[in-house]
Wavefront OBJ file of the C-alpha trace (Angstrom):
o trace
v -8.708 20.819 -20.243
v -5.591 21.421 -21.850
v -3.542 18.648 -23.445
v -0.090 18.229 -25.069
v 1.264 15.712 -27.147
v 4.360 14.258 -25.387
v 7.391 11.216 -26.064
v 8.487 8.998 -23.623
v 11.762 7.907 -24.023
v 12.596 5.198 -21.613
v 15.596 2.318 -20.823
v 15.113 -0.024 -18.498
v 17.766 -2.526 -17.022
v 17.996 -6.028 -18.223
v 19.855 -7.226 -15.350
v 16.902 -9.076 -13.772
v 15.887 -10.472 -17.189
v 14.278 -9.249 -20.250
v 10.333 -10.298 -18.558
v 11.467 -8.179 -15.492
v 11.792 -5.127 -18.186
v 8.629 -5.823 -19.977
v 6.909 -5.826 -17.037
v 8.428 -2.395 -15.764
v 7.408 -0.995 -19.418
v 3.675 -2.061 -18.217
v 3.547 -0.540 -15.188
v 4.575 2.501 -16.924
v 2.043 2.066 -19.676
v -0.343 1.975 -17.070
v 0.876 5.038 -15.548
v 0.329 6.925 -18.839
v -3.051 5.352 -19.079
v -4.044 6.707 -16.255
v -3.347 10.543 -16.704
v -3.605 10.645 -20.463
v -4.412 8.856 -23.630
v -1.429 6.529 -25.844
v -1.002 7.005 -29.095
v 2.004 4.727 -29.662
v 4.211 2.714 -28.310
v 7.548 1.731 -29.759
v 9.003 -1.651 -27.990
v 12.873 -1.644 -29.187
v 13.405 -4.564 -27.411
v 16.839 -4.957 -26.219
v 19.963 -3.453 -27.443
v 23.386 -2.253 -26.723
v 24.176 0.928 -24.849
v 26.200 3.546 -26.121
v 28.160 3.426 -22.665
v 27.243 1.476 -19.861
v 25.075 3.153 -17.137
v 25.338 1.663 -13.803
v 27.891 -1.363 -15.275
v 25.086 -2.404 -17.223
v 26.236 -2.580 -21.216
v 22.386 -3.263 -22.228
v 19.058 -1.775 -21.921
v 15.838 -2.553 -22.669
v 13.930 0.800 -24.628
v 10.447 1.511 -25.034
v 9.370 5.027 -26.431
v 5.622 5.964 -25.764
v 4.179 8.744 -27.158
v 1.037 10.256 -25.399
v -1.430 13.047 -24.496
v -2.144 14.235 -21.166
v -2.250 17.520 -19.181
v 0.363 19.875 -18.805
v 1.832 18.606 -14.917
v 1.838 14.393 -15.577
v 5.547 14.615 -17.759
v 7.022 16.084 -14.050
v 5.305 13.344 -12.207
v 5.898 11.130 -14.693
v 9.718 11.559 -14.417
v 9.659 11.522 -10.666
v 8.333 8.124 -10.945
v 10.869 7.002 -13.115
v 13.718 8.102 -11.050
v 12.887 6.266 -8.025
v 11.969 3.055 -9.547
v 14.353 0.404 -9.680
v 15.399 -0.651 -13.038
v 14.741 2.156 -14.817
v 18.163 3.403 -15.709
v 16.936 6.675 -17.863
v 14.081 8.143 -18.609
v 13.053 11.670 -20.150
v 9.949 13.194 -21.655
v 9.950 15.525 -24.324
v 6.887 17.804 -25.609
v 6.251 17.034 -29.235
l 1 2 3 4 5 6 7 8 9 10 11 12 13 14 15 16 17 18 19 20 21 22 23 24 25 26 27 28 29 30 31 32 33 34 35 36 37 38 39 40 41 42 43 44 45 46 47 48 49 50 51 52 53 54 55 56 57 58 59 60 61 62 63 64 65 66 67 68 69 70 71 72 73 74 75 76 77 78 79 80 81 82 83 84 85 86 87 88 89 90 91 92 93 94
C-alpha cells in the first residue's frame, strides 16, 4: 500500500469554549487514527486570528502530521467542512 506523509493544519472555533475545541481536535485525531498512522501532533492552544472568520477573533489550532493512503487528505477535508466548529482546515503533502 502506498503511503504519504501529510500536515494537518486545523482551527477550530472557541465560541462554545476552549473543552468544546479540544474535544473537536479528538474526534479528528481519531479520524486520522483510523485511516493512517500520527506522527505528531502540535496543540497551539488558543490564539488570535489574523482576521476574524465567521466574527470569531480567536481560534483554537492543532497541526497533525500523519501517514495514510493517497485518498484520506480529500475525505479528510470533506469532514472538516461540514463539521461545526471547524472554521479552517487544509492538508498539505509533506
Amino acid at each position: 500500500m502506498i503511503t504519504n506523509k501529510y500536515e494537518a493544519a486545523m482551527v477550530y472555533s472557541v465560541a462554545g469554549g476552549e473543552e468544546a475545541a479540544q474535544a473537536l481536535a479528538e474526534k479528528f485525531k481519531a479520524l486520522v487514527e483510523e485511516h493512517g498512522t500520527i506522527e505528531n501532533v502540535d496543540d497551539w492552544g488558543k490564539r488570535r486570528l489574523a482576521y476574524p472568520i465567521n466574527d470569531e477573533p480567536d481560534g483554537y489550532y492543532v497541526f497533525t502530521v500523519f501517514t495514510s493512503g493517497p485518498d484520506f487528505p480529500a475525505e479528510f477535508e470533506r469532514v472538516a467542512k461540514i463539521t461545526d466548529g471547524v472554521l479552517r482546515a487544509m492538508v498539505v503533502k509533506k
